[in-house]
C-alpha positions as CSV (number, residue, x, y, z in Angstrom):
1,X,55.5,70.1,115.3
2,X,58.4,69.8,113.3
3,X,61.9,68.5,115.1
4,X,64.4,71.4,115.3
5,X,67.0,68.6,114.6
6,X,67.0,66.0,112.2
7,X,67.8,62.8,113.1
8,X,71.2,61.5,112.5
9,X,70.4,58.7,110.1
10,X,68.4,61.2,107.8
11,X,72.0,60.8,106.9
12,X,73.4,59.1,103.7
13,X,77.3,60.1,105.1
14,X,79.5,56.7,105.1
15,X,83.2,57.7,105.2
16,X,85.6,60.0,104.1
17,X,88.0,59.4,102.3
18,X,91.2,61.1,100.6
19,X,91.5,64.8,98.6
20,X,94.8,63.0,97.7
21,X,94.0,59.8,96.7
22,X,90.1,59.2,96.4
23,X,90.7,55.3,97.0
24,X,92.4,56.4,100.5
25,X,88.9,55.7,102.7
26,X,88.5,55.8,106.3
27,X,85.5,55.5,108.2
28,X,83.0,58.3,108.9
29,X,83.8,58.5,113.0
30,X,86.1,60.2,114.5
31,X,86.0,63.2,111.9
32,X,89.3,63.7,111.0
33,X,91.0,67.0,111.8
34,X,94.2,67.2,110.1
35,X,93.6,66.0,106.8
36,X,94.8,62.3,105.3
37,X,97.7,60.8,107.8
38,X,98.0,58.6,105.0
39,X,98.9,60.6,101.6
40,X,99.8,63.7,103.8
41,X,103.7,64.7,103.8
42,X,105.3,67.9,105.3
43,X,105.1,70.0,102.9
44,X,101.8,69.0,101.8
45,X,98.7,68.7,103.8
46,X,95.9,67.0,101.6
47,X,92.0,67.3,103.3
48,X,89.9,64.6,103.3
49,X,86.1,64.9,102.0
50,X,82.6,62.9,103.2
51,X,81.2,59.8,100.9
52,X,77.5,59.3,101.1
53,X,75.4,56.7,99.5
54,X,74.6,58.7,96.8
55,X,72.3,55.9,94.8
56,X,70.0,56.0,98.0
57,X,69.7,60.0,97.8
58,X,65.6,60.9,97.5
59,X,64.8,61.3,93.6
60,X,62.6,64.5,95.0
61,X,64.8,66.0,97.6
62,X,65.4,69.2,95.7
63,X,62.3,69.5,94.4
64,X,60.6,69.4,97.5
65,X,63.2,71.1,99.3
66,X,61.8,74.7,99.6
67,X,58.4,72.5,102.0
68,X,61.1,71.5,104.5
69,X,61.9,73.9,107.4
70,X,64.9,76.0,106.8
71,X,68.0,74.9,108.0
72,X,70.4,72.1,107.5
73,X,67.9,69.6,108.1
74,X,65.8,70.3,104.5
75,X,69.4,68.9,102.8
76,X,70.1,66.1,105.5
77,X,70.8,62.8,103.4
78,X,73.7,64.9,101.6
79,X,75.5,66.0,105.2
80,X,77.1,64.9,108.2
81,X,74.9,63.4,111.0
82,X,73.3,67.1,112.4
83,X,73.9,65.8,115.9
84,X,74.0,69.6,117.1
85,X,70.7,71.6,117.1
86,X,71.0,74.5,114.1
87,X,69.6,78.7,114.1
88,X,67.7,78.1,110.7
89,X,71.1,78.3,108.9
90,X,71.0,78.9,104.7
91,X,68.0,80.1,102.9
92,X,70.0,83.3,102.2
93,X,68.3,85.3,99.6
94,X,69.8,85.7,95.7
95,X,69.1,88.9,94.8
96,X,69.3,90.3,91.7
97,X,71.3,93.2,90.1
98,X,71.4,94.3,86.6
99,X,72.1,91.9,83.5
100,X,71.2,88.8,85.1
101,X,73.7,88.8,87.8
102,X,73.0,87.7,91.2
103,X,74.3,88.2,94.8
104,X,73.6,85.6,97.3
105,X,73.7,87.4,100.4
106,X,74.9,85.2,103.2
107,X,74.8,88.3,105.7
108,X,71.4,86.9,106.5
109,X,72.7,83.8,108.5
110,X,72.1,84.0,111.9
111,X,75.8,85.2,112.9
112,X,75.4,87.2,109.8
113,X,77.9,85.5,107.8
114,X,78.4,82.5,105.8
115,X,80.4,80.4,108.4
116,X,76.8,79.5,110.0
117,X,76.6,76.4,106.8
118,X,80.3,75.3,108.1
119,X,80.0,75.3,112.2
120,X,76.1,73.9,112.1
121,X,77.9,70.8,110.7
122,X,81.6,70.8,112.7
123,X,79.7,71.7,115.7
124,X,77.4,68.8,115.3
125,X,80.8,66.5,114.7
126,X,82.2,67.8,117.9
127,X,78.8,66.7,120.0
128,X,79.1,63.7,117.8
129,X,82.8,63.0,119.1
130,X,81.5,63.4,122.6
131,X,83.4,66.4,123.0
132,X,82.9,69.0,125.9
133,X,83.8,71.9,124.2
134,X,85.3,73.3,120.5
135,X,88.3,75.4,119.8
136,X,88.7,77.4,116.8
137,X,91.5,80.2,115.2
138,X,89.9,83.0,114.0
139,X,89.4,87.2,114.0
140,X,85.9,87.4,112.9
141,X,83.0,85.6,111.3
142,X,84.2,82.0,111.7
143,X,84.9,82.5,115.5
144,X,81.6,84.0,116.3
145,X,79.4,81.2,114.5
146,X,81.3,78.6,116.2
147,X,80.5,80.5,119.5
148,X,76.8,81.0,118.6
149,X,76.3,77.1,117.5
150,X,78.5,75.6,120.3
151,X,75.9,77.6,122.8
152,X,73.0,76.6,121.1
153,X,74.9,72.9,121.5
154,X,75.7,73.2,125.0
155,X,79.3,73.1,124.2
156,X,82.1,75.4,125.6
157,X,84.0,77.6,123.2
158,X,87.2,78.7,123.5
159,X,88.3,81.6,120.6
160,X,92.1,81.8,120.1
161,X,92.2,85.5,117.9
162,X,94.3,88.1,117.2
163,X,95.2,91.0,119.6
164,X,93.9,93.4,116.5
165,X,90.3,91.8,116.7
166,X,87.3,94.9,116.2
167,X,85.9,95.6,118.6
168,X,82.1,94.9,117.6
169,X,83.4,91.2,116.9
170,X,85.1,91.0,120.5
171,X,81.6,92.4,121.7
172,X,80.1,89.6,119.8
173,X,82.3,86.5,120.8
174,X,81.7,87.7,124.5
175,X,78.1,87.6,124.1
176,X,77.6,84.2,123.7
177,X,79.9,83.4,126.3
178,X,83.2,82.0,124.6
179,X,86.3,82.4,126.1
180,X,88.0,84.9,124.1
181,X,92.0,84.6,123.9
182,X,93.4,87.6,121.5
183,X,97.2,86.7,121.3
184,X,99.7,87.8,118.5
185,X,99.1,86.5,114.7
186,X,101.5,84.1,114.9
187,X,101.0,82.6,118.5
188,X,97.5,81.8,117.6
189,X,97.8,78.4,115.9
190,X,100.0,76.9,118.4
191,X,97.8,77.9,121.6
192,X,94.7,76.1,119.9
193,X,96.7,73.2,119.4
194,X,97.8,73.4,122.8
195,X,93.8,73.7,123.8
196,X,92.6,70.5,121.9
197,X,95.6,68.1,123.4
198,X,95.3,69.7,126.9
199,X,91.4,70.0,127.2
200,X,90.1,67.6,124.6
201,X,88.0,70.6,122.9
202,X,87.2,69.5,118.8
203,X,89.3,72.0,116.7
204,X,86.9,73.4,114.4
205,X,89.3,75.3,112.3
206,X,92.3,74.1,110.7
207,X,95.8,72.9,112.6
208,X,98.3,72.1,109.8
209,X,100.7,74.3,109.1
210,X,102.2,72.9,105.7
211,X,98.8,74.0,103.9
212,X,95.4,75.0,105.1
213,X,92.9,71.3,105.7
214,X,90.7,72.7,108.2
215,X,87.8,70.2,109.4
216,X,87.2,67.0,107.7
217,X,82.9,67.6,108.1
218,X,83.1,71.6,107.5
219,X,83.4,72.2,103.8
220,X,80.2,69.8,103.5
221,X,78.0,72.8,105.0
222,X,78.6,74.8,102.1
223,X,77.7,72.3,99.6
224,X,74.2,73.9,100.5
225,X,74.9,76.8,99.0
226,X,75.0,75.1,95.5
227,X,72.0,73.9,96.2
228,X,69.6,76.7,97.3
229,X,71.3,79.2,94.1
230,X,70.3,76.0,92.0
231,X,66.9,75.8,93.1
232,X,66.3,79.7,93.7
233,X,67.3,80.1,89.6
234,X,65.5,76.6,88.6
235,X,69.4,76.4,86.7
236,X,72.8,76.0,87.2
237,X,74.7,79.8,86.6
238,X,77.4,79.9,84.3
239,X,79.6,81.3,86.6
240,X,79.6,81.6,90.4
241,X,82.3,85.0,92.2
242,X,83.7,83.6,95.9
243,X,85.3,85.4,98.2
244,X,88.4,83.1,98.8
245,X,90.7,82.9,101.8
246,X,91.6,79.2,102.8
247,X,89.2,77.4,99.6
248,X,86.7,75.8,101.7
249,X,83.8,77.1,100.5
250,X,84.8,77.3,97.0
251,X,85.1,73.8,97.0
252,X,81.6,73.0,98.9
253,X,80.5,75.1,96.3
254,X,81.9,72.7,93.7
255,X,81.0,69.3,95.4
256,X,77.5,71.0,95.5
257,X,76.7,71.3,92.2
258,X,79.3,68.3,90.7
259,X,76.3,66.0,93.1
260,X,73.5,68.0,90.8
261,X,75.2,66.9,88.1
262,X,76.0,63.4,89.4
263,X,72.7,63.0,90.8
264,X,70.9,64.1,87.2
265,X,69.8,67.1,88.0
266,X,71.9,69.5,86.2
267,X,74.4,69.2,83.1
268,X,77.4,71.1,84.2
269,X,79.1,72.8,86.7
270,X,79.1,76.4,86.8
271,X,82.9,78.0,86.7
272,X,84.2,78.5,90.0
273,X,86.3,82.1,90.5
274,X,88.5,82.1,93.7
275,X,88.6,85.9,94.4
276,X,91.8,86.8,97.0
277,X,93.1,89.9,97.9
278,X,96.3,91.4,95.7
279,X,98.1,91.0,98.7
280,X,98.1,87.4,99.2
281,X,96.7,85.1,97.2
282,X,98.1,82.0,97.7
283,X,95.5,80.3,95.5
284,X,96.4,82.1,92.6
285,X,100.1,80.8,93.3
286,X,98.9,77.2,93.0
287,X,96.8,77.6,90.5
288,X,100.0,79.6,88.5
289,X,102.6,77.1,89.8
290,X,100.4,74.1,89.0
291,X,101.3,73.0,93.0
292,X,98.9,71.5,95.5
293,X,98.8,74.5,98.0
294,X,101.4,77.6,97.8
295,X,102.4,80.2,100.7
296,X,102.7,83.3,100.0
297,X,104.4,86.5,101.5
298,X,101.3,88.8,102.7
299,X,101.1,92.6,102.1
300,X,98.5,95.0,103.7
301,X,95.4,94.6,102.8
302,X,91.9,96.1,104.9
303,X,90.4,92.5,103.5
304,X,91.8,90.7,106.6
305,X,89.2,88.2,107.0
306,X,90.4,86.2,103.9
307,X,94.3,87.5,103.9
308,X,95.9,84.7,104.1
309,X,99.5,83.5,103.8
310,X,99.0,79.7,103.0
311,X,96.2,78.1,101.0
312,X,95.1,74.6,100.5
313,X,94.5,71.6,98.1
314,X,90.0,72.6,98.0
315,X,90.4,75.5,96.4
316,X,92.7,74.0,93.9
317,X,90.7,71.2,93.0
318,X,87.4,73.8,93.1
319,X,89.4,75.7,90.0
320,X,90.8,73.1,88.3
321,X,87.5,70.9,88.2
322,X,85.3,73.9,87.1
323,X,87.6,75.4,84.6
324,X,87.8,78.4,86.5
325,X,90.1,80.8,87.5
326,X,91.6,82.8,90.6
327,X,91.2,86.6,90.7
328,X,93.0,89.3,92.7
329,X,91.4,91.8,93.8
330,X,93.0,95.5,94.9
331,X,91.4,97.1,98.3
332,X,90.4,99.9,95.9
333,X,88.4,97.2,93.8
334,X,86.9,96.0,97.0
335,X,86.1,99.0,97.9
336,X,84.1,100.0,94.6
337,X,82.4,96.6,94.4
338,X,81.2,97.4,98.6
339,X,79.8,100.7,97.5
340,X,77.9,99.0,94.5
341,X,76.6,96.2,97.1
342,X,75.6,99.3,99.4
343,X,74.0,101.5,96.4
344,X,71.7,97.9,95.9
345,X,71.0,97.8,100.0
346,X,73.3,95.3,100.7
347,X,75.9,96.3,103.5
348,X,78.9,94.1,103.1
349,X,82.3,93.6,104.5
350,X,84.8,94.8,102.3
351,X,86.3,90.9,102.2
352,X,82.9,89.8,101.3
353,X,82.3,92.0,98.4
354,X,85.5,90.4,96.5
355,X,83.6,88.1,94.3
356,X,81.6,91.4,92.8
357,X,85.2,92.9,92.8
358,X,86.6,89.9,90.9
359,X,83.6,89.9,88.3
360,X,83.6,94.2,87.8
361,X,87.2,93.3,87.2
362,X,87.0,90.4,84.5
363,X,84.3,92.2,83.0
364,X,81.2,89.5,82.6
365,X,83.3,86.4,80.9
366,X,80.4,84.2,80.8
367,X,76.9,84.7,79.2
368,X,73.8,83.7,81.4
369,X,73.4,83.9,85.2
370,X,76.2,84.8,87.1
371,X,76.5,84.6,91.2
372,X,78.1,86.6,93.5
373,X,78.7,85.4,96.7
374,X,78.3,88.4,99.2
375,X,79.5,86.3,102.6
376,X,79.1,88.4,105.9
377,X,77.9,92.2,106.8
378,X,79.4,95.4,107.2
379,X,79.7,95.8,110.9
380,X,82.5,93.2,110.9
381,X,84.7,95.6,109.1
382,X,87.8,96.6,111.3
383,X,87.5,100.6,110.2
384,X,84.2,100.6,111.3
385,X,84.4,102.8,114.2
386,X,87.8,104.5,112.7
387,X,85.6,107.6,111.5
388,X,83.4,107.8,114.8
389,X,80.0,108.5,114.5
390,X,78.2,111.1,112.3
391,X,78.6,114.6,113.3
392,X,75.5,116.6,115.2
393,X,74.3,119.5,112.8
394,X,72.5,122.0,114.1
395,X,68.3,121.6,112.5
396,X,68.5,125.2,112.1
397,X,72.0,125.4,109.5
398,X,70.1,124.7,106.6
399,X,73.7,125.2,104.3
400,X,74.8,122.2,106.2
401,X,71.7,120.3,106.1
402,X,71.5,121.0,102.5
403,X,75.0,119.6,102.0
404,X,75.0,116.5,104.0
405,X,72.0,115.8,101.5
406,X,73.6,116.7,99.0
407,X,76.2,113.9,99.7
408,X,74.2,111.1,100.1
């Protein structure tokens, strides 16, 4: 019987080192949290990334990949130590839609979002650390996945979210048994500092405040993404649409398939498009400004689960190394490209349905196979139980039955 973990020296991880300077290195343990203390200033927070002994990497791993059991563990020489047990994260399906474009729909995670790939590996950091329990900021799909894998760890989980949370979400963060501490927008950052220097819990979301680093393991889980839409099309795409708040998985998406290509398997990366909502889009800024990270002021927007006022230096780097591009996206654009996702089966959050939004709204600017990255399901939507449920009709009214048929 197959392990449900891998064991930690499946491993090929042997530091991290620097976003900002790549010959700033510091040893793989203790995961660092806050990005580099070393080419960090105040106004500029710059992440730090995981090494591996990449000439030691099996020559078949990705061919043989789809024989291993699904989860982290098929991919372990190119993550973190999995100290932490996983739910069967990744193997999401890419389905496609008309003229060879593709949506990868990560709504088939086991928290039903794509934030499973980043808290099967900061979750296994924090058992790693020794820790007794995580902490992370968030109104949706990142808290509940760190709830779900910090249960399946063992591990308490504190959630410091806002007071506007949805309901269903609430409902869901309660269910696996994390403490659940809504608090005003702006409150939230500072209580789950507070938490991890008062209770020692691993902060598995990000705690700078000059620009977004998040944790030092995390944006390694989504390296796998690159991976499976690379061995799913037996190619690289030309192009790959992500929904884009903070930039950390458009640049796992990038560090996946820049190790295809340093590893021989592929020729080029695909271009990477950062897709934010109109009112934010603080990787845009960057990108425009030619900065590091910008902050932005923040307009209403129903995408609020990648609204965000501040980026960081991944996404930039994701761009810039891909020759690609950020896109906003209206709500009304997010809208159309959810109602296109739900025409082809697939029910999406309106945040998740940006990277269709940002290619509808391009209009196809690469030939070949393009990805969309469709990242959690519809029920996480904060109107969802705005309209109330569906009206009784009575079987009899035919004129009504006839029109609610009509409709659909």
């Amino acid at each position: 019987m197959t392990s449900p973990l891998a064991a930690p020296s499946d491993s090929l991880a042997v530091g991290q080192r620097s976003l900002g300077d790549p010959d700033v290195r510091f040893p793989l343990w203790p995961p660092l949290t806050e990005g580099c203390p070393v080419t960090s200033t105040e106004s500029v927070a710059y992440p730090v990334e995981v090494d591996y002994a990449y000439d030691k990497v099996p020559a078949d791993l990705f061919a043989t990949a789809a024989a291993r059991p699904r989860g982290h563990e098929r991919w372990a020489p190119l993550l973190p130590p999995l100290h932490a047990p996983g739910l069967a994260e990744g193997g999401t399906p890419l389905l496609p839609l008309a003229d060879d474009v593709w949506v990868k729909d990560e709504s088939r995670n086991p928290t039903w979002s794509h934030k499973d790939r980043l808290n099967r590996i900061t979750v296994s950091a924090a058992v790693g650390a020794g820790a007794a329990g995580v902490v992370v900021a968030s109104s949706g799909n990142h808290g509940a996945s760190a709830a779900a894998y910090a249960a399946r760890a063992g591990l308490r989980c504190a959630v410091v979210t806002s007071a506007e949370v949805p309901p269903a979400v609430d409902a869901f963060l309660r269910g696996y048994g994390a403490a659940v501490l809504p608090v005003p927008a702006e409150q939230r950052w500072p209580l789950l500092r507070r938490i991890v220097e008062r209770t020692g819990y691993h902060p598995v979301s990000n705690l700078t405040p000059a620009a977004h680093t998040g944790h030092g393991f995390g944006p390694e889980g989504y390296k796998t993404l690159a991976y499976e839409i690379f061995t799913d099309l037996g190619t690289v795409p030309r192009a790959v649409f992500v929904p884009t708040g903070y930039g950390e998985m458009l640049f796992g998406l990038w560090k996946g398939f820049a190790e295809l290509v340093r590893l021989g398997h592929a020729e080029a990366v695909p271009r990477l498009y950062g897709c934010e909502p109109a009112a934010g889009g603080p990787l845009a800024a960057a990108v425009r400004d030619g900065v590091p990270a910008a902050h932005v002021p923040l307009g209403p927007t129903a995408a609020y689960a990648i609204a965000c006022p501040v980026g960081g230096y991944r996404g930039v780097v994701a761009v810039r190394e891909s020759e690609g591009d950020a896109v906003l996206v209206t709500d009304a654009e997010l809208a159309a490209a959810r109602a296109e996702l739900a025409r082809n089966g697939v029910w999406a959050e309106l945040s998740a349905a940006a990277g269709l939004a940002g290619l509808r709204q391009l209009g196809r600017p690469e030939e070949g196979p393009v990805v969309c990255v469709s990242t959690s399901s519809g029920f996480k939507d904060q109107d969802l139980l705005a309209a109330g449920p569906s009206a009784a009709v009575d079987p009899e009214d035919w004129d009504t039955v006839e029109r609610r048929l009509r409709r659909a």
